[in-house]
N, C-alpha and C positions, 0 to 999 in steps of 0.2 A: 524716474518717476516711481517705479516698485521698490526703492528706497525707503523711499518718504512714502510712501504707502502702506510698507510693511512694517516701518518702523517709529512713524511720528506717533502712534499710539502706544509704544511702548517705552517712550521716556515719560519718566516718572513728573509727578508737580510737583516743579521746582527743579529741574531737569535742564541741562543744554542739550541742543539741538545745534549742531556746528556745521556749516553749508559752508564748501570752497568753489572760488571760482564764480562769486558773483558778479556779472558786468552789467549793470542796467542799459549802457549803451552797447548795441550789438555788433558795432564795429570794434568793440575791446575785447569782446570773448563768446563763447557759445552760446544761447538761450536757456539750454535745459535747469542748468543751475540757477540762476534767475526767476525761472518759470516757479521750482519748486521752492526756492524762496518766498514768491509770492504766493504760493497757495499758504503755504506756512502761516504767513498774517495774516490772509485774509480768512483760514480757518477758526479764526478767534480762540486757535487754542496756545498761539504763541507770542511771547514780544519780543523784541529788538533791544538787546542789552548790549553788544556791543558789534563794531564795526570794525576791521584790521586788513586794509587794504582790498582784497578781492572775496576775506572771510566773513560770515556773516553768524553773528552768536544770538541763539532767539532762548528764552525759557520759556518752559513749559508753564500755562497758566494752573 
């Protein structure tokens, strides 16, 4: 979480934001990455541009 705290304000607009280790279900893998994944979109500062197995790629709005 002090990752993405320290850091999602320092990718620039138009920026990736690259999260590994995404599992939405939690019998596939840890929460933490997940978690800040979803703070990610629902901070309205990022989108979902692409998806690559357990990677999740968001730009900077």
């Amino acid at each position: 979480m002090a990752d993405y705290r320290n850091w999602a304000t320092r990718v620039m607009t138009g920026g990736t934001l690259a999260i590994h280790d995404v599992f939405p279900d939690p019998a596939d893998g840890g929460r933490p990455p997940f978690e800040i994944y979803q703070l990610a979109l629902n901070s309205g500062l990022f989108e979902e541009i692409e998806a690559v197995h357990s990677l999740r790629l968001l730009r900077r709005l």
